[in-house]
C-alpha positions in Angstrom: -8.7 18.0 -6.5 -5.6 20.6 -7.0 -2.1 18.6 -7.3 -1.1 20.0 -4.1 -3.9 18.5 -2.4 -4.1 15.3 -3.9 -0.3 15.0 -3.1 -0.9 15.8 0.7 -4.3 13.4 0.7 -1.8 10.3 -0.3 0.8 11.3 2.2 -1.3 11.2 4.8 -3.0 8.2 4.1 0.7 7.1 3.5 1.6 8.3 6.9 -1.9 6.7 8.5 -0.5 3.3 7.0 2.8 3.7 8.7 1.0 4.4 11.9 -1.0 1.6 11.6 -4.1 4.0 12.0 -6.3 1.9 10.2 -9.3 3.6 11.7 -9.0 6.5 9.9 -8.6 4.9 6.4 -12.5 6.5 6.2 -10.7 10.2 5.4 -8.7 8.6 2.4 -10.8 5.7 1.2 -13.8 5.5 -0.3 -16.8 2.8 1.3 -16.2 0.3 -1.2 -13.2 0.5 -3.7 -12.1 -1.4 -6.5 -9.0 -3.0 -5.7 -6.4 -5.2 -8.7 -10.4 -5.6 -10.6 -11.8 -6.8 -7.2 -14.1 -5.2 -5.1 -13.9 -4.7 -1.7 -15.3 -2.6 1.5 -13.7 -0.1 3.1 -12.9 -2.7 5.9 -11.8 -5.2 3.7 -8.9 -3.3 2.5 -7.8 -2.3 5.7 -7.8 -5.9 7.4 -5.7 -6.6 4.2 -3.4 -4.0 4.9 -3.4 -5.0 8.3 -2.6 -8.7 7.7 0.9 -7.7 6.1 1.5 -5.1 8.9 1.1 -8.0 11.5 2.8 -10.2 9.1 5.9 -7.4 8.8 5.9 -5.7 11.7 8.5 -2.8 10.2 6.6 -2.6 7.2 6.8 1.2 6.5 5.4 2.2 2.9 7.8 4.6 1.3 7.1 6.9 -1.6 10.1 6.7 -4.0 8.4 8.1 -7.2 5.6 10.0 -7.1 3.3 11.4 -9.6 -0.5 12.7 -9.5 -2.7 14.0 -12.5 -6.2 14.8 -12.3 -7.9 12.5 -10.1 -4.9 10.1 -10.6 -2.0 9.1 -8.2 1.1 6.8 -9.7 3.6 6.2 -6.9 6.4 3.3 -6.5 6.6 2.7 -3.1 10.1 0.8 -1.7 10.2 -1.3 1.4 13.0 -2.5 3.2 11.7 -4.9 6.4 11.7 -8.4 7.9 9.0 -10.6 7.6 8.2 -12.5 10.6 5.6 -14.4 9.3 4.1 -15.9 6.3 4.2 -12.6 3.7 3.5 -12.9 -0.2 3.0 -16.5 0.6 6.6 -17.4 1.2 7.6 -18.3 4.6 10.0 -15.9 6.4 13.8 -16.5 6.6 14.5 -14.0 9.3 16.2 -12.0 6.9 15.1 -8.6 5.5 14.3 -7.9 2.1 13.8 -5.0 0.0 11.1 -4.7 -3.3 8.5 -2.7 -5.0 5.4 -1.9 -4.8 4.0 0.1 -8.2 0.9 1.5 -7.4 -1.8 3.6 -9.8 -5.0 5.1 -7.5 -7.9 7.1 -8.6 -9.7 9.1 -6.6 -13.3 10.3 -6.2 -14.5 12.8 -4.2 -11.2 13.2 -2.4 -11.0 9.5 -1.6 -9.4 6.5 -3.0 -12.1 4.7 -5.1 -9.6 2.3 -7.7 -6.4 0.6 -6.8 -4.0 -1.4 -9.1 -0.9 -2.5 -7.5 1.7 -4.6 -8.8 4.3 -5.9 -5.9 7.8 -7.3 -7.5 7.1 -10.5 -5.8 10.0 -12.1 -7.9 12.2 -9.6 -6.0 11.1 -11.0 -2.4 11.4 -14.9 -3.4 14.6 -14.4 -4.5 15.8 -12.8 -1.6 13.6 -15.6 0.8 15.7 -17.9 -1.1 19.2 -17.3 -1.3 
């Protein structure tokens, strides 16, 4: 897939994220997907998804770095939101925060097939709290 494409492919599933269009996760990821070593359906990873949406209701996913190769996408994605639930496992303040998210992808066949994400969850205890 040209860089171009690939680039446009992650926006939009970016985009489908922030819209909370998880029903049309089947464009950008594949059936099953490995996701942080474990496997997972199609399904799966969108109720996951989903969970922290309905956990964070202004959770937007932002792309502050990003950086494809190949078949590869490398992005850092930044929040800023409120937690109105139970998020990361830390009960919510009513405060917003703001962290990290460093993500790697790797697609096949146009879709996402591997995920390894590594959330600065240090970042969001710190700000539950002080």
């Amino acid at each position: 897939m040209a860089h171009e494409n690939l680039e446009s492919t992650y926006l939009a599933y970016l985009d489908a994220l922030n819209g909370r269009r998880f029903d049309e996760l089947d464009r950008y990821v594949c059936d099953e997907l490995v996701y942080n070593d474990k496997l997972l359906t199609r399904p799966e990873y969108a109720d996951m998804i989903a969970a922290d949406a309905r956990a964070v209701s202004d959770l937007r996913f932002e792309a502050h770095l990003l950086s494809t190769n190949g078949d590869l996408v490398a992005c850092r994605l930044w929040f800023d939101c409120t937690p109105t639930s139970t998020f990361l496992g830390l009960e919510p303040t009513g405060r917003a925060v703001s962290f990290a998210e460093h993500v790697f992808y790797r697609f096949e066949g146009g879709r996402i097939a591997h995920v390894w994400s590594l959330i600065d969850r240090d970042a969001v205890a710190s700000q539950f709290s002080s």
